[in-house]
Structure formats: C-alpha cells, structure tokens
C-alpha positions in Angstrom: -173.1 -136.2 -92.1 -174.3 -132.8 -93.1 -177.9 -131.3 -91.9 -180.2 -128.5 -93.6 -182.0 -126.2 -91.1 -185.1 -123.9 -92.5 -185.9 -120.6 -91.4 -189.7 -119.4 -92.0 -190.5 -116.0 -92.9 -194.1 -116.3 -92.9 -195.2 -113.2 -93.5 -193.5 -112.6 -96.9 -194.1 -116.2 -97.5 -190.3 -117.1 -97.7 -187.7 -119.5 -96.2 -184.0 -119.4 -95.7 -181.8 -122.1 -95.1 -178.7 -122.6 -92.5 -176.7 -126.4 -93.8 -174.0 -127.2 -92.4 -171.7 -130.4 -91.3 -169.9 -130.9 -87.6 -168.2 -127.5 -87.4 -169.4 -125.1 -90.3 -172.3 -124.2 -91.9 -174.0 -121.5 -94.8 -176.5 -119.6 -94.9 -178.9 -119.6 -98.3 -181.3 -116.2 -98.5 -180.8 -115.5 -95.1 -183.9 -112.9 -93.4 -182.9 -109.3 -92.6 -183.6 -109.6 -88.4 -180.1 -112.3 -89.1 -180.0 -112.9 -85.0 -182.3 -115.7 -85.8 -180.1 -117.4 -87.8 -177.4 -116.6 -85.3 -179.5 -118.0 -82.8 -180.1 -121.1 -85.2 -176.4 -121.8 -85.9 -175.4 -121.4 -82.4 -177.8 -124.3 -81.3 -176.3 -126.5 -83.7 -172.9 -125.3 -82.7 -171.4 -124.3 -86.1 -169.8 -121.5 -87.2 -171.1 -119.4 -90.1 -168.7 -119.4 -93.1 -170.5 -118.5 -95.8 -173.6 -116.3 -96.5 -174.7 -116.8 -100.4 -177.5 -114.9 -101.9 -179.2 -116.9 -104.9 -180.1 -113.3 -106.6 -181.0 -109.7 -105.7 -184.4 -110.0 -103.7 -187.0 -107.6 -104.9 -189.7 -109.1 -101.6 -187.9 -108.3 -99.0 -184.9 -106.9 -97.9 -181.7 -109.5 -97.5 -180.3 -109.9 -93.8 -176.9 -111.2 -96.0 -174.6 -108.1 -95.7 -175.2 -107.8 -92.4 -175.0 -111.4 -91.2 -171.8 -111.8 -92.9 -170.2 -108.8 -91.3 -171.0 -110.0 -88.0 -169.8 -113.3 -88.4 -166.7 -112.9 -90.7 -168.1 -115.5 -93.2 -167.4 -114.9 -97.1 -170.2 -112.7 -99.0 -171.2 -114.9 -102.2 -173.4 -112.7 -104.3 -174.2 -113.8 -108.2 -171.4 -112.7 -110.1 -173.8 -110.7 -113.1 -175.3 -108.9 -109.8 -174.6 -105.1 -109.3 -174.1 -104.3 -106.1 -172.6 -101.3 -104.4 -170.4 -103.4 -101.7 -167.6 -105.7 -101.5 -168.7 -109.7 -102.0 -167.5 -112.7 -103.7 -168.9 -112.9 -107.1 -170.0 -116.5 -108.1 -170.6 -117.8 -111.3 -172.1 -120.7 -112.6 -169.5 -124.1 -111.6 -168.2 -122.3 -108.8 -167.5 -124.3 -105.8 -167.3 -123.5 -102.2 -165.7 -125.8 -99.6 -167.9 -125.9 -96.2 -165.9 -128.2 -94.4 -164.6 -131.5 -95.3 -166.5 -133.8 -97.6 -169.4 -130.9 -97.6 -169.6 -128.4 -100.7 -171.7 -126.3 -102.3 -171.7 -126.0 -106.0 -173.1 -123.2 -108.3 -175.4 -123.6 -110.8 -176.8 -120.9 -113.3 -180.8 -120.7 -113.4 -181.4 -117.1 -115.0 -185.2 -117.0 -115.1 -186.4 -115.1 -112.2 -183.9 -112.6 -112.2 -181.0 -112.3 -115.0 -178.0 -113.4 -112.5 -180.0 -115.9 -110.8 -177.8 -118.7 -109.6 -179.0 -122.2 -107.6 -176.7 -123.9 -105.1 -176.1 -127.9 -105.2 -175.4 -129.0 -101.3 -173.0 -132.1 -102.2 -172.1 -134.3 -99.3 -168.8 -136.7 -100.2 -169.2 -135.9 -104.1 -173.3 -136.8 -104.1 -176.0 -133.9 -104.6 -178.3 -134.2 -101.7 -180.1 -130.8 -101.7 -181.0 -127.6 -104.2 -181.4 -124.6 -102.8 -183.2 -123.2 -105.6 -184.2 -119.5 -104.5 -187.3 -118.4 -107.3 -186.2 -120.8 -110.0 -187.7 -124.1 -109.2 -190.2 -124.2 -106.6 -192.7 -126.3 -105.5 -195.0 -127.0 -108.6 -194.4 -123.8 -110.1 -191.1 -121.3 -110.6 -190.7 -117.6 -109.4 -192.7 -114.5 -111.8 -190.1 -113.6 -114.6 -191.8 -109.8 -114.6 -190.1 -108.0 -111.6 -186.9 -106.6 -113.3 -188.2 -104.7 -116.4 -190.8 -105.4 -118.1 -189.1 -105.7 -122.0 -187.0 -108.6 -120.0 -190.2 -110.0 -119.0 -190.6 -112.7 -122.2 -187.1 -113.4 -122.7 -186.9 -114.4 -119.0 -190.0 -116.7 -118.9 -188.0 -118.8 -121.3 -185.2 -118.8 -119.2 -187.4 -119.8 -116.8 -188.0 -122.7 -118.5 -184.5 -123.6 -119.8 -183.5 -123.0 -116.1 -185.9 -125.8 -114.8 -185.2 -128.4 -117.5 -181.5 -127.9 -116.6 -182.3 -128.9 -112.6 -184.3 -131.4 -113.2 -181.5 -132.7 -116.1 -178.4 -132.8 -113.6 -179.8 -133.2 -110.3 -180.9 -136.9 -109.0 -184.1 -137.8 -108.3 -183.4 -138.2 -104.7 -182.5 -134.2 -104.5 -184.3 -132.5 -102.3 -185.8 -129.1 -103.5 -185.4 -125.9 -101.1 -186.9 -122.9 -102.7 -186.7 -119.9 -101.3 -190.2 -118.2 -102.7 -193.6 -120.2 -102.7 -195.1 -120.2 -99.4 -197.1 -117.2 -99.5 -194.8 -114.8 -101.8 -195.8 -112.8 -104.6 -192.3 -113.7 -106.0 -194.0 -116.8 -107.1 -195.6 -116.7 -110.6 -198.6 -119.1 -109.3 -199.4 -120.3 -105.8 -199.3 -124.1 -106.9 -200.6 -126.9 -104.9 -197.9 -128.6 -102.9 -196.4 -129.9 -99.5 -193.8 -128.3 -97.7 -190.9 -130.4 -99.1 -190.4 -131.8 -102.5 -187.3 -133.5 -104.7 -186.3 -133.2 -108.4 -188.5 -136.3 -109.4 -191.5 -135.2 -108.0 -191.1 -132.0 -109.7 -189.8 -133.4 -112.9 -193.8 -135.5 -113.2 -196.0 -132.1 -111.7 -194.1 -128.6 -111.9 -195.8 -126.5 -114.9 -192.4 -125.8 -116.2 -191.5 -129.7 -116.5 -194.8 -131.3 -117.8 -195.4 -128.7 -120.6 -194.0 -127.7 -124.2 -192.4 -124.0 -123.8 -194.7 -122.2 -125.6 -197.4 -123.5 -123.3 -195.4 -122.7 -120.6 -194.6 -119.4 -121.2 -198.1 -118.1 -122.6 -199.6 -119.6 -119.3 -197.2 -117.9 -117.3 -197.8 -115.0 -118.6 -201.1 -115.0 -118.8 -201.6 -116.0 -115.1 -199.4 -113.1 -113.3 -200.7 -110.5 -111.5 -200.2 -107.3 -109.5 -197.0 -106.8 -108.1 -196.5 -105.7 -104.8 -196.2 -101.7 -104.7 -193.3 -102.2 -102.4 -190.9 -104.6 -104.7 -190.0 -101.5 -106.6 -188.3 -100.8 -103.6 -186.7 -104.4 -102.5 -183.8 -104.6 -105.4 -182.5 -100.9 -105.0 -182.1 -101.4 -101.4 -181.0 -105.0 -101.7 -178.3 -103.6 -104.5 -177.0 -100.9 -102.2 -176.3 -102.8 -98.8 -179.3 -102.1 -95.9 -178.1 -101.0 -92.8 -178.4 -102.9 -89.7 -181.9 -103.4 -87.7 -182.8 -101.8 -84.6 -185.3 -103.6 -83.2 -185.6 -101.8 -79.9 -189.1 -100.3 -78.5 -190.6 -97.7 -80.8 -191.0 -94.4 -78.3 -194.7 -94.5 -77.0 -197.4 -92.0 -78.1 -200.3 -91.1 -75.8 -203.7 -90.1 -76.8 -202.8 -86.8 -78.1 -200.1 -87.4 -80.3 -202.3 -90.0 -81.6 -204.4 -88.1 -82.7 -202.4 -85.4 -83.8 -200.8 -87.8 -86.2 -203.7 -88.5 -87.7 -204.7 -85.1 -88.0 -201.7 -84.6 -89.8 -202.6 -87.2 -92.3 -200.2 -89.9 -90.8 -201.1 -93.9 -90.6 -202.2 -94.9 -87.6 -202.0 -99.0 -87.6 -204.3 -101.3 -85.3 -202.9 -104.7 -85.2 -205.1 -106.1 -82.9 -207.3 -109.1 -83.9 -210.2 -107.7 -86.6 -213.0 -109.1 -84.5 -211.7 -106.8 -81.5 -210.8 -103.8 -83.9 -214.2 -103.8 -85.3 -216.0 -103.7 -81.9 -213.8 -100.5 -81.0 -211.0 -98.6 -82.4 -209.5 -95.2 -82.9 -211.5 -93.5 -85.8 -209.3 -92.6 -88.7 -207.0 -96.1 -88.0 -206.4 -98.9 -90.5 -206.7 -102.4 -89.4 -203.7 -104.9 -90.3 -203.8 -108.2 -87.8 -200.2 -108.8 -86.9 -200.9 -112.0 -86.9 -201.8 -112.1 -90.7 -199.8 -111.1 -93.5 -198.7 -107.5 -92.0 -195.7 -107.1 -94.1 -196.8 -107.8 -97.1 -200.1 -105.9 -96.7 -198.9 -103.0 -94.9 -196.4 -102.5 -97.1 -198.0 -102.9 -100.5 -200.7 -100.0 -99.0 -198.8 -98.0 -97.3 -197.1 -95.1 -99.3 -193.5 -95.3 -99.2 -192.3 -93.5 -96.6 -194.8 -92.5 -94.6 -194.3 -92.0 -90.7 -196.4 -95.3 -89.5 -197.7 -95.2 -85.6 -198.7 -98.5 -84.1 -201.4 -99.6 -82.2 -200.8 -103.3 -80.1 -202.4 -105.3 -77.5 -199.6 -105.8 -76.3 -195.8 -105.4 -75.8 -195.7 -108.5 -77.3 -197.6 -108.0 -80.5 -195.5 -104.9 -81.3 -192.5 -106.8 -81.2 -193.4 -109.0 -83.5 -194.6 -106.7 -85.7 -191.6 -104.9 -85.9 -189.7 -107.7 -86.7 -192.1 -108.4 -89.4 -191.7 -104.9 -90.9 -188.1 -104.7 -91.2 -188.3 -107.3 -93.5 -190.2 -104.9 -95.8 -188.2 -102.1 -95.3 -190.0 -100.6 -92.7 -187.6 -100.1 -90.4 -188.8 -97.8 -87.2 -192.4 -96.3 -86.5 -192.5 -93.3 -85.9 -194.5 -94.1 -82.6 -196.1 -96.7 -80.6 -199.0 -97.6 -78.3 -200.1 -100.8 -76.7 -203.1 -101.8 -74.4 -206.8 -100.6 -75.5 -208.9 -97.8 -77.4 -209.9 -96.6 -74.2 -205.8 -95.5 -73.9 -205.7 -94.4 -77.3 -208.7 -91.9 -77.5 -209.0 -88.6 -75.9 -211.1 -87.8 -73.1 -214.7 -87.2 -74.4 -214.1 -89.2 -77.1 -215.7 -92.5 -78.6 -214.2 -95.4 -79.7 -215.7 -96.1 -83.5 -217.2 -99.6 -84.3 -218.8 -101.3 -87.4 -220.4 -104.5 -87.5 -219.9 -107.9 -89.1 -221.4 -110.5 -90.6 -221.4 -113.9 -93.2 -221.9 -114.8 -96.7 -225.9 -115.7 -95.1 -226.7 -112.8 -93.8 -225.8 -111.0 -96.8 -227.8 -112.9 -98.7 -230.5 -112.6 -96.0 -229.9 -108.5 -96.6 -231.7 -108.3 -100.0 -229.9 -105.8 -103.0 -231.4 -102.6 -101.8 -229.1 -100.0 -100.3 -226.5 -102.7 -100.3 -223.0 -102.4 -102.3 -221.1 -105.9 -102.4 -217.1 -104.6 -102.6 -214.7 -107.7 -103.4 -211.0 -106.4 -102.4 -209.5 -109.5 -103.4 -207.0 -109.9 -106.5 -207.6 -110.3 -109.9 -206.7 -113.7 -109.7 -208.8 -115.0 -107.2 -212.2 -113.1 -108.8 -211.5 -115.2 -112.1 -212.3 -118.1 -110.2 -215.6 -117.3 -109.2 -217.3 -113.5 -107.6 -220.6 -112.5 -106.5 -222.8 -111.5 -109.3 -223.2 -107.8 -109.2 -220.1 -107.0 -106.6 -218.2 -104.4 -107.3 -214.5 -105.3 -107.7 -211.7 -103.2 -106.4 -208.4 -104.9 -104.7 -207.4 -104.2 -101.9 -204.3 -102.4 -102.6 -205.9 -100.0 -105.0 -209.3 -99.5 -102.6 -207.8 -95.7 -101.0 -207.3 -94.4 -104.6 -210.8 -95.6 -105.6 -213.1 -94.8 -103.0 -214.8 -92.5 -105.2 -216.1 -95.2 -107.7 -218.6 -97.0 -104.5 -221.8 -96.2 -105.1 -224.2 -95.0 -101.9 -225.0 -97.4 -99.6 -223.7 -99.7 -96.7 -221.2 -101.7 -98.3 -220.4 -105.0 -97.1 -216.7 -105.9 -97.8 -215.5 -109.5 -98.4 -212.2 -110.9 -99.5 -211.9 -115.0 -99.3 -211.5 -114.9 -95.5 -211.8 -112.4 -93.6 -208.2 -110.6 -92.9 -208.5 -108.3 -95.8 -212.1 -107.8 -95.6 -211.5 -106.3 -92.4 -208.7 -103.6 -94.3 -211.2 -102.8 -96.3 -213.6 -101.7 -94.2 -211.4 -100.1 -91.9 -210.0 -97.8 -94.7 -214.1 -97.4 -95.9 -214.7 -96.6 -92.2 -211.8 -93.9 -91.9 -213.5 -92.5 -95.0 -216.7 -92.0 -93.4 -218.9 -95.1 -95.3 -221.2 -97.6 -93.8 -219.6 -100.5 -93.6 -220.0 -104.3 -92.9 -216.8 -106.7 -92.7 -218.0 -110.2 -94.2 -215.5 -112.2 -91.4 -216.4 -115.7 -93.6 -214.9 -118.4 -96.4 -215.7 -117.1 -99.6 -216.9 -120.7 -100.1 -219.7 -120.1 -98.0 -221.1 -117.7 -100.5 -223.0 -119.9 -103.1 -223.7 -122.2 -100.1 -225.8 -119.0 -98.7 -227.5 -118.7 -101.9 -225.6 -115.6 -103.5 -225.8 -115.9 -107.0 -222.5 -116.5 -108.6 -221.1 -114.7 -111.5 -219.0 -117.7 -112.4 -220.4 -121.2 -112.8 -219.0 -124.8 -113.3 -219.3 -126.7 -116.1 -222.0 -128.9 -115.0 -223.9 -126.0 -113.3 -223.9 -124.4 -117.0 -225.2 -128.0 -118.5 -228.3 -128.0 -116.0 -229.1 -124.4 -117.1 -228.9 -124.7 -120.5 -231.3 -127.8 -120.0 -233.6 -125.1 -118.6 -234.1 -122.2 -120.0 -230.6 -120.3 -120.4 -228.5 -120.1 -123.8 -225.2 -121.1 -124.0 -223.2 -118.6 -126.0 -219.6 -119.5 -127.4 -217.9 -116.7 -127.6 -215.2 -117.8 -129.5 -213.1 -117.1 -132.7 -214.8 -119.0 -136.0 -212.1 -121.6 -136.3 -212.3 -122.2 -132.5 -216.2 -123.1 -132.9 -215.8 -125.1 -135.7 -212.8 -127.1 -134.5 -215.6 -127.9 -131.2 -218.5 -126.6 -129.9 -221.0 -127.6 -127.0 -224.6 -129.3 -128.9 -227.2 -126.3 -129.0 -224.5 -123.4 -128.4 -225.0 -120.2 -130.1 -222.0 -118.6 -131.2 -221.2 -114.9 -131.2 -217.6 -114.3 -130.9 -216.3 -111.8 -128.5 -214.5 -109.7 -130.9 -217.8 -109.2 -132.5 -219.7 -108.2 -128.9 -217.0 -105.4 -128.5 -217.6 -103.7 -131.2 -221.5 -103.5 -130.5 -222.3 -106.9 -132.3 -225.9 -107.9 -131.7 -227.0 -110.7 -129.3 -228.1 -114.0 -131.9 -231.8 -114.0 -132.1 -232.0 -116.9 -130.1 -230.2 -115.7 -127.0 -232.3 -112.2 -127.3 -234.4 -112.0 -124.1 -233.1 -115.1 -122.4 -230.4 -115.4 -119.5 -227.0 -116.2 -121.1 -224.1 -118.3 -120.0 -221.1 -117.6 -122.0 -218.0 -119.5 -122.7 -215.2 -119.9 -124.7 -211.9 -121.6 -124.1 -210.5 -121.2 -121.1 -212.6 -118.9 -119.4 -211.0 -115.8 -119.6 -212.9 -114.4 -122.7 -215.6 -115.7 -121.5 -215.7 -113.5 -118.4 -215.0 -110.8 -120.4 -218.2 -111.1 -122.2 -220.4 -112.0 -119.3 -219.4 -108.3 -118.3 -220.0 -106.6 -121.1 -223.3 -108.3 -121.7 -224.4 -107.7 -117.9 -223.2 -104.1 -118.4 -226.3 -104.0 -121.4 -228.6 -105.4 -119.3 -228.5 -109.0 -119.9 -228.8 -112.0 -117.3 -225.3 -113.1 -117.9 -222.9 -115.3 -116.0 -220.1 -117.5 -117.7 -218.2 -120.9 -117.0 -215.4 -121.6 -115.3 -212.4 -122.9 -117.3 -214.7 -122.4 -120.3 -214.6 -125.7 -123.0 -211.4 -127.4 -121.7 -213.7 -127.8 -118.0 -216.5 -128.8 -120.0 -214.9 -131.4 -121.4 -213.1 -132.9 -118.6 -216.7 -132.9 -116.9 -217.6 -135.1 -119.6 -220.0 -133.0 -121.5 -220.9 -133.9 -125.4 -218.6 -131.9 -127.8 -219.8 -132.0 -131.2 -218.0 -130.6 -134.4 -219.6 -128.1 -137.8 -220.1 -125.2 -138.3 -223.5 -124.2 -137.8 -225.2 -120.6 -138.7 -224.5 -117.4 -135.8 -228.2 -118.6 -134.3 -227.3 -122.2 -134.0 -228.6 -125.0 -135.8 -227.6 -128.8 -136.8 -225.0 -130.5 -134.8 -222.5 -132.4 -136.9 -220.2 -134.5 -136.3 -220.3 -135.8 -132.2 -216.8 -136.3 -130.9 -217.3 -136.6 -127.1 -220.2 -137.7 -125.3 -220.6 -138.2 -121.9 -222.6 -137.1 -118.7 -222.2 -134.6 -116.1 -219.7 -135.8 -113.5 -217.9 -138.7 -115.5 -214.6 -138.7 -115.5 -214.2 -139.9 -119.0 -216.3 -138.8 -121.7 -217.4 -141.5 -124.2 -216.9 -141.3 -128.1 -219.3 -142.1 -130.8 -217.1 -141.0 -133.6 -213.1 -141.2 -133.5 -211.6 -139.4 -131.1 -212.5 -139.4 -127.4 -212.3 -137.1 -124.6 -208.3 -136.5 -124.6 -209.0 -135.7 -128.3 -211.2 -132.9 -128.2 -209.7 -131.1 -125.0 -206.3 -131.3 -127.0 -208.3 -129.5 -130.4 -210.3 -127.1 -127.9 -207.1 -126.2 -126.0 
C-alpha cells in the first residue's frame, strides 16, 4: 500500500507532495514554512527519508534544505543543478528505495529548467504516480523562459521532447502531480483542467501532446508573458541554501512609527478586505487582501528589499500573511499593526476613503472627466478590453503614473482584488479614484463598448454598416478571406498605408488570423481616429463559428468573391461546403 498526500500553496499557486508507505515517506517540492509538512507526516505516522527537489525553483523559495536538516532525510537535488550545499545529486534512472516494495525512480524532463528531472512513485515494480514538477502539468507544461533568455527556444523543444517521453513510458493509469499550474506564473498557460489528471488524459488534451512541435513551440512562445519581478530572485536564493523561517510576531508599530515609515518612503501594507480598506485606511498605504494572492502580488510590486510594515485585522490575518510571505522571500517586516485605522492614524488625523462601483455604473458615468485604467496582464486584455481604457498592468502602474491623463479614474482588473491595488497606489499618489469591485464579464453586459468582438458579433456588423478589414499578408488573403472583406495588410498600415476607399469614413472591424495582428491594427487605426474594433481569434474563430470563407484574390478595395469553400451560419457548429473542402479544410489553410 503506499499513499500520496498534497500540500497546497495557494498563494503562489503550487503544490507539494508527501508519499509514503507504512513507515517512510518523501517529500516532492516541499514549501519553505516545512512544519506543515512535518505536521502532515506526523499524522500519517511516517518518517521523512527523503526530501527531492524536481529543479531549482525560480517562484518561490524551497523549504527542502531545511526540512531535510531537521529530519535527517537524504537531500536529492538534480544532479546538472549548481548549488552551494551538500545534496545527493540525481540523475536520470536513479532510483531511491522508500521502504519495501515502494521506490521512486528518476526520470530526465529538461524543458522548464535545463536539469529538470520527474520522479516515477512505483509501488511493487508498477508506476502509479508522476510527480512531474513544471514539465507536464495539467493541460499545459511549465514557461521555458525563466533561466536566460538565449536558452529560451532550445528549451521549449525540450519541453516538448520532455512531455512525449512521459506520456511514452508512463501507463495510462499514472496519475499526474505537478507541482506548478494552480495559479503560478511558472506555468506557460493557465489551461483548463481539474485538480487531478493521468498520463491518458493528458496524452488526448495537453498542448504539448496534441500538436506537431513547431506548433507547439511558436504557440508557446507566443503566448508567455510578464514574469514575476521577484523570480529573478527565487533561483539565486534557492541555489545558495535559505536560512530557516522565523515566523514569530513581527514587533508592533503604533501610530507614529506608522507614519514615520511612510514618511520615510517605506510600504506600509493594508491586508484587510478591499471593501473595508476602501471605506477607511491610512493615507499613503497599499492595499493587498491577505486573503488573495498576497505573495505573488506583493512581491512582484514591492522593490526588493524594501522594509515592509503591515497592517491586519487581526492577529490572525498577520499570521497568515507571514507565512505567505516567506514563501516569496519576504522573510520579516519590518513592523506590524493589527485592529483598525482608527489605531493606525494619529490624533487629528483622517482616515482616507475612495469609493466603488460596477461595470453599470461606469457605463452609467458617461466619457467626460472619466479615465478607464485596466491593470490587468497582457494576456487577459487580448481577450477582450474596454474600448478607449487605458492599459497599464498592474505591476508596472507606480512607474507609470505619469502617463494617466486628468480625471477620476475608475480602475478595473477582471475581479476586483487587483482593481483595488490599483487604486490604492492611485490614491497614495493623490488621484481620484474609483475601484470597479465587479466580473469583467459584466462589462459588455452593462453596455461598455468592447474593443474586442466575437466572430459572430463582427458578422452582424458587417451586415450593417461596418467594413471588415483583413489585415493580413497577400498569400494569407488569397489562401481565404471572409465574402466582402477589404484587405489592407498590416505591414502596409504601419508604415502609413492608406485606409481602402471603401472602409474611408466607415467604422472598421479588423481581422486577420489569429487575432493578434489584428489587435494591433485596431490600435493603430483608433490612434488616427477611426471607429475601430477587431475580432477575437481572428479567421480561425470565424471559421469555427461557421461563417462563409471564400477564396481569390480580389483588388485592395474588394470586389468578386471566387471560389466559396465554407459556408455556413452564425452559431453552427459545422460549416457547410459548396465546393471541396469543408470547414476543417479552410481553418487548417487559414491557420
């Protein structure tokens, strides 16, 4: 019998793992605050005899040194890993004996890291579990791009090699235990999935599995984004040994010291809730919810090294914020407060407040005096912002304060938690602000104009009286086009190409393949003063919606269709053919 325990780290969006049998157990990517996983081991009532990293973490900082000092288990660090402290290297076919009948086998997966290494949990000679760290995860693998960026390419590929070689020599039946993908930027995507998975279900869904390499790798590129500022941090630390945690009460500031902290340019932190921070709070403070993610937040804004002072409700609160923090590195504030901003101000003082509001009553608000500020990532504005918001993400909002134009700005993200950051770091400078505390899905309900529209919303307007302009390259447009486009290829819009006659003076949705072109020249046409939005996932979305496709070559202003490949109507979930070639067909030529 053998059992495999998790251990969430929500906040960096991680798990480890503690498997075991009857009397011994290991511990896979254990957290840094390790008396967890003490805690965990001792309530199955095994002892702890090996602690194995699956590669040098660059998101948080590994409780593995530690936890193996304490309990006397074997280090097991990849072997191609340097590391200034005694370990066990492991390579790839290395076995370690957990008890009787109850191994754990290594198994190289460069990819996300150059020495990554995967352990196979084999009870009586079978594989019954992966841990698989940021290899293979659930529907996706972890970012190749956090080591050094000339490695960046060559490690995609690995990537890939590294997932066809799990899903080769594992069972079916194997369950999958990643170590990234629940929240962590160490993920190149944040894929759809459950909380569990197995080789076969990953072998028919995982991006790495279900497409060619090439594919794979230009996607995966394609689709990464920021990097926390804080992983530059993570791997040194992680490579050098981190000292112990101390997790004992941070020494209390009063009113005063508060405030000379802030004076002195310090961060002052409010974790309370953001409905009660925006109701009252300490002026100059920053607002990160404790319950949200803190860590990752805090730590991505936060310049390294800066004395931090919190702010709870509570004794509670504080703790676990602490805990959170020294899983990022932050291992002490400098001070502490907990109950109210009543306690926290000076006498004569006032707390600060701003309101907040929802996706309606901003729409409700009219444009004048009103600056819409979207703080959320690149990634999430490609699928679909506010027409006319300004963008800034959150983590570069301090250095860029100086780009918001006058006005009261209302701040949204897609929820709320980061909205409220936002405007706590717009309050501390002084601005108007409003928090938007509301789904970003509620905005086209509310009637804000999006600057992004689906496939089908783009077919109803070009019925009406917009101009659908392909912004494609030539041999693109010929190879497929939408009936009654006009085509005007981006690189010819960039370098001050002319609008086609027939989209002069009308509102334009663009599109081109995928939609990231697409969005590009919705932009650059907006910034000239034309009624410009573009489509979501460009021609491949308009084909799977079932919209005709036909193919020629007709003149820049449009003209004949030729041949018609797919036909179909909005909303169908197959298009129909009246030439050979059906829907399948055309989204493989328009891909």
């Amino acid at each position: 019998m053998y059992f495999v325990d998790t251990i969430e780290v929500p906040g960096p969006g991680n798990r480890g793992y503690l498997a075991g049998g009857a009397g011994s157990a290991v511990v896979v990517d254990p957290p840094r605050d390790v008396d967890r996983v003490i805690g965990a081991a001792a309530g199955r009532g095994v002892r702890i005899t090996h602690v194995v990293e699956t590669h040098i973490h660059n998101d948080y900082v590994s409780g593995g040194l530690e936890l193996a000092r304490i309990t006397g288990a074997a280090y097991l660090v990849p072997a191609g890993a340097r590391v200034a402290f005694e370990r066990t290297p492991v390579a790839d076919g290395d076995v370690a004996e957990i008890e009787d009948g109850l191994a754990l086998r290594a198994l190289a997966t460069p990819g996300h890291t150059p020495h990554h290494m995967a352990y196979v949990l084999e009870a009586a000679g079978r594989a019954v579990a992966v841990f698989t760290g940021g290899s293979l995860l659930i529907g996706t693998v972890g970012r190749p791009d956090l080591v050094e960026p000339a490695l960046t390419g060559r490690l995609a590929r690995a990537q890939y090699d590294s997932a066809h070689r799990l899903a080769a020599e594992l069972p079916d039946e194997t369950a999958v235990l990643p170590t990234h993908g629940f929240g962590s930027f160490c993920a190149a995507t944040q894929a759809a999935g459950g909380a569990s998975t197995t080789i076969g279900r990953e072998r028919g869904s995982n991006e790495a599995l279900v497409k060619d390499v090439d594919t794979f790798v230009a996607e995966l590129l394609a689709g990464l984004d920021d990097v926390p500022a804080y992983y530059a941090h993570m791997g040194p630390l992680n490579a050098r040994g981190p000292a112990a945690v101390d997790l004992t009460p941070a020494r209390p500031a009063d009113a005063e010291e508060i405030a000379a902290r802030l004076a002195a340019g310090e961060w002052v932190v409010d974790l309370r809730d953001r409905r009660a921070f925006a109701e009252g709070h300490v002026a100059g403070a920053f607002n990160f919810e404790a319950e949200g993610q803190l860590a990752t937040y805090l730590a991505w804004l936060l310049p390294w090294g800066r004395p931090v002072t919190l702010l709870a409700a509570s004794p509670a609160q504080l703790a676990h914020a602490q805990r959170e923090l020294v899983r990022v590195g932050i291992d002490r504030p400098a001070a502490a407060a907990t109950g109210s901003p009543s306690e926290w101000i000076r006498d004569g003082e006032s707390p600060r407040s701003f309101p907040r509001g929802t996706f309606a009553e901003l729409a409700a608000q009219g444009s004048d005096g009103v600056v819409v500020l979207d703080v959320r990532r690149d990634s999430e504005r490609s699928g679909g912002h506010i027409r006319g918001s300004l963008h800034i993400p959150l983590h570069r909002l301090r250095d860029r304060l100086s780009e918001i134009p006058d006005g009261t700005v209302w701040v949204h993200c897609a929820g709320g938690m980061r909205a409220a950051t936002g405007a706590s770091i717009l309050d501390a400078a002084g601005r108007d602000v409003v928090a938007v505390d509301d789904g970003f899905a509620s905005a086209a309900a509310a009637g804000l104009q999006m600057a992004r529209i689906t496939a089908e919303e783009a077919h109803e307007r070009t019925e009406a009286e917009a101009v659908l302009l392909d912004v494609r390259e030539h041999v693109e447009w010929a190879a497929g086009h939408a009936p009654g486009a006009v085509h005007a290829p981006l690189s010819e819009l960039v370098c001050g190409g002319r609008l086609p006659r027939a989209a002069e003076d009308r509102p334009v949705v663009t599109i081109c393949r995928s939609g990231k072109r697409s969005r590009e020249a919705a932009g650059l046409l907006a910034a000239r003063g034309v009624d410009a939005v573009d489509v979501l996932g460009g021609m491949r979305a308009w084909v799977e919606a079932g919209l005709a496709v036909v193919e020629g070559s007709p003149g820049a202003d449009g003209g004949s269709d030729a041949l018609m490949v797919a036909a179909g109507s909005p909303g169908t979930s197959q298009a129909r053919s009246s030439a050979p070639g059906d829907s399948s067909d055309a989204a493989a030529r328009l891909a």
